[in-house]
N, C-alpha and C positions, 0 to 999 in steps of 0.2 A: 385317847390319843387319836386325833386326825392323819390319815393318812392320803396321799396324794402321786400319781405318780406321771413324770414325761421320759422324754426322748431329747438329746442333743447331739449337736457337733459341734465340731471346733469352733466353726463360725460365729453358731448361735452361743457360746460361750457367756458372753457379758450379756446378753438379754436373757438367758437363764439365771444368773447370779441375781440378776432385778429381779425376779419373779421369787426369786429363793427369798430374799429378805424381803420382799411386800408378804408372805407367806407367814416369815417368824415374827411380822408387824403384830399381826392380829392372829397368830397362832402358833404362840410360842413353843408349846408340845409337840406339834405336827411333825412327822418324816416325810420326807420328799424323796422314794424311792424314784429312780434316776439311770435310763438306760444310754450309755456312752456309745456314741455310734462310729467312732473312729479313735486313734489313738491321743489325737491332741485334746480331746475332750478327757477322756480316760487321765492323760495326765495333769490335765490344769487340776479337775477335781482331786485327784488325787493328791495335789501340792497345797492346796488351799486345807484339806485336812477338817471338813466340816463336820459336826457328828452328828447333824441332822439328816445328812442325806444318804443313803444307802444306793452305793453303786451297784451296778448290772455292766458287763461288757457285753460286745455281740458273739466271742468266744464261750464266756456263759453260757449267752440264749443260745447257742448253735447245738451244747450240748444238750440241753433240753428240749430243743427242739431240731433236729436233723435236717429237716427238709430246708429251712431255710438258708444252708448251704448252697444245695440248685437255685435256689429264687436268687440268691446274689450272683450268681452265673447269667443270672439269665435275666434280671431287669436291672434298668438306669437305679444309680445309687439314690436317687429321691423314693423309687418306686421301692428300692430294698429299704430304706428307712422305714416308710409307714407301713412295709408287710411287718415287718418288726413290732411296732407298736403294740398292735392285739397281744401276739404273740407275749410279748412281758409284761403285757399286764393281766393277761389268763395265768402266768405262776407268779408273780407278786399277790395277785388276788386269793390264790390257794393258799399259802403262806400266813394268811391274817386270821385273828380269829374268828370262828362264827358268828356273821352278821355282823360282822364291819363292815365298812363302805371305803372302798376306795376310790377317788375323785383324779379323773385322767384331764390333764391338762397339758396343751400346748408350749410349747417353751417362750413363745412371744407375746404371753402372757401376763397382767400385773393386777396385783390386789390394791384398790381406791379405800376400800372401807372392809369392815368385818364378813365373811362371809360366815358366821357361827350360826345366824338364825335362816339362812339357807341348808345347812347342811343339818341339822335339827331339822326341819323341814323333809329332809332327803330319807331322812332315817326312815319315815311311814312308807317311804315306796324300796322296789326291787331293786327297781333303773331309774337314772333322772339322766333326762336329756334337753338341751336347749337349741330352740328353733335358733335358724337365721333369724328371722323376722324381717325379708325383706318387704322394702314398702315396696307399693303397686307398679311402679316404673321398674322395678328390679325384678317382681315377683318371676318370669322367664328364667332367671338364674337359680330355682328350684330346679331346675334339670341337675345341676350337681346333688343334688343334696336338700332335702329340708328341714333336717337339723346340722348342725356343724360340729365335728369331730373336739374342736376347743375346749369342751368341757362335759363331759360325760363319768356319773357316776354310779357303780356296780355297786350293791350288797353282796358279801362273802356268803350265800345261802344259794340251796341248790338251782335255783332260777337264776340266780347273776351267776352262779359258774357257768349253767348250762348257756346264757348268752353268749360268754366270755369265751368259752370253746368257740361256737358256731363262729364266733367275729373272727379268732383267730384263725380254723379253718378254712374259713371264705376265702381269708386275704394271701391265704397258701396260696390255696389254689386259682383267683386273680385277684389282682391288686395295681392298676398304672393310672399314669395320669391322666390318660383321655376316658373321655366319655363311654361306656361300652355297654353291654347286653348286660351284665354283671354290678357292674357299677362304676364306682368315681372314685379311684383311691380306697381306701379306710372307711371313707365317709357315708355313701350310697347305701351303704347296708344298713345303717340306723335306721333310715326310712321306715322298713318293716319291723321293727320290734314293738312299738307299740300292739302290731295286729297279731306276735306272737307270744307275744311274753306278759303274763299277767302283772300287776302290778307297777307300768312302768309311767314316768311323771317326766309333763314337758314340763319346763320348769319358765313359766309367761314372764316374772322378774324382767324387766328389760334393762336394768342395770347386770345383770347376768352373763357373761361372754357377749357385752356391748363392742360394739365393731365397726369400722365404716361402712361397713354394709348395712347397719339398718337403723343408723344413730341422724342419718340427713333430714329425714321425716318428722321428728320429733321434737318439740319442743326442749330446749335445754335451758339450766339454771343453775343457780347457787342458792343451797339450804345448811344453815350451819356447816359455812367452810367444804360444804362436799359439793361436788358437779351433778346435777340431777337429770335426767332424763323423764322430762312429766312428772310427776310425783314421787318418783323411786330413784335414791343415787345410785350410782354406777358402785357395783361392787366390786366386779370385774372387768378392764375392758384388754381386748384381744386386739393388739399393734401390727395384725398380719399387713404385710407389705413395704411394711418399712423397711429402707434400706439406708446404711451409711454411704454419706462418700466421700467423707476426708473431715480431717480433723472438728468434732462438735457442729458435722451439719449432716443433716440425714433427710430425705428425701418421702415423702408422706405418702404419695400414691393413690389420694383419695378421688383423684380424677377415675381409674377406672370404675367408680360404681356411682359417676356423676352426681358429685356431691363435695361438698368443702369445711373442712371443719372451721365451729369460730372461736371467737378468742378464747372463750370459755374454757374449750376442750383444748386450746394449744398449750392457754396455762397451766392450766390445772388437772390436764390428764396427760396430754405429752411431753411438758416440760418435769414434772418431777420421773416421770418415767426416765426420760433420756437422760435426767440428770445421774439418774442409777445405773442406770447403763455405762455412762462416761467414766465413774466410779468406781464399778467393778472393769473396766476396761482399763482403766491404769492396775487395780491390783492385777491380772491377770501378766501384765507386761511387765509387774517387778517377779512375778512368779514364775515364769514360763517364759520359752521364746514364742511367745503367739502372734502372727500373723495379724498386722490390722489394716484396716480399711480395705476389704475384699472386693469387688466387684469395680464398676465402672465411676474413678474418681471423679468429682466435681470440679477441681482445680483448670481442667481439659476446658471447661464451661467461660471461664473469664471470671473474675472479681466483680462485674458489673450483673452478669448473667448469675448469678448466684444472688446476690443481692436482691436481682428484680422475682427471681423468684421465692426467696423468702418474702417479700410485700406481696405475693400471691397467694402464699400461703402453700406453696408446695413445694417447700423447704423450710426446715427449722435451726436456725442457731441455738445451741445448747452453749 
């Protein structure tokens, strides 16, 4: 059995449900251990009644882990989210048998194709971790990070626990969103595992937590129905930045890493995404009173203004 595990909130609600079933697509055994970071999360999952996913609340992790009571004291709720993270996945990862592999993933996340001979693959090393791979105009944005938090996978053996601690303790003791002497979030601390931890594997796949950050460089195409990036399809690709703003238009954000997706990737990687997202966002509204279209609507824009930027390509009708 494959196991997997993230983080949500309420918000991210229907782009976690997408990722849950791109997940049961091509891995129908898999759990999807699942840390609920607020109560609207806690209860949409809880109404929907899935028995693949194994819930975690942050009343849970508080008791297992103390300290992270003062860290919600004391940083912005984004910075208590990803001190969290480590945190549940250092005891979900106890929890599993020896030499398992658990696979931490981002909630804005989706599976394109099989990830089974990746994770086969994963089995020969301790740690797998995958680079950003920015291209050379981007490369500068290696100051956050030189691999990306998006998809990182631990063996339950005493080297990925001993990782799993250290990640978890780091991010006690700091963890925000600015840049600092420590690090970047969650994230900055991967940097040095390779130089501490034997056994651990970047994982080059560039269909692998593919992104708009380093998907602009590359040649793309269609090979048996899948979107390809140079010779490898897209297993997985990481939707970070997208935002809704009103009813079936969501706004792409690929401007900041100067760069545009083309048709290739609107059809065939953000249109059946969104179209899952859309999907689990009506189930969530016959389930739950849940809050939609959060942030800054688009309606504010004009019917023309919207329009022109969907022909820009930074915005999508779903």
């Amino acid at each position: 059995m494959k196991h997997y595990y993230t983080y949500v909130n309420g918000n991210f609600l229907p782009r976690f449900l997408a990722l849950h079933a791109s997940i049961l697509r091509f891995q129908p055994q898999a759990t999807l251990w699942t840390l609920a970071l607020d109560g609207e999360a806690e209860a949409g999952l809880a109404s929907l009644n899935l028995n693949t996913i194994r819930l975690f609340t942050v009343r849970d992790l508080i008791q297992l882990e103390p300290a992270l009571e003062e860290a919600q004291k004391e940083r912005s709720r984004v910075e208590f989210y990803v001190t969290c993270s480590p945190a549940c996945l250092y005891y979900v990862l106890q929890g599993l048998p020896e030499g398992a592999c658990l696979t931490k993933l981002d909630s804005d996340c989706f599976f394109l194709s099989d990830p089974g001979p990746i994770h086969e693959l994963e089995k020969t090393a301790n740690i797998s971790i995958t680079p950003h791979r920015f291209p050379e105009p981007l490369r500068h944005l290696e100051r956050v990070g030189k691999f990306n938090a998006g998809w990182v996978t631990i063996k339950n053996n005493a080297i990925g626990r001993k990782c799993a601690e250290t990640w978890k303790n780091q991010c006690l003791e700091w963890c925000h969103e600015k840049l600092g002497n420590k690090g970047f979030g969650d994230q900055k601390y991967i940097d040095d595992w390779p130089n501490l931890y034997p056994g651990v594997m970047s994982l080059q796949h560039p269909g692998v937590n593919a992104a708009m950050w380093n998907c602009g460089g590359m040649p793309i195409g269609m090979r048996e129905s899948r979107v390809t990036l140079g010779d490898y399809p897209i297993v997985m690709f990481h939707f970070s930045g997208l935002a809704a703003r009103a009813a079936r238009i969501y706004e792409i954000n690929w401007s900041q890493y100067e760069a545009k997706p083309n048709r290739l990737l609107l059809r065939h990687v953000y249109l059946p995404y969104l179209r899952e997202v859309e999907q689990a966002r009506k189930s969530l509204k016959r389930s739950i009173a849940w809050q939609d279209f959060r942030g800054a609507p688009a309606k504010k824009l004009g019917a023309w203004k919207i329009f022109s930027r969907c022909l820009r390509g930074k915005y999508i009708y779903v």
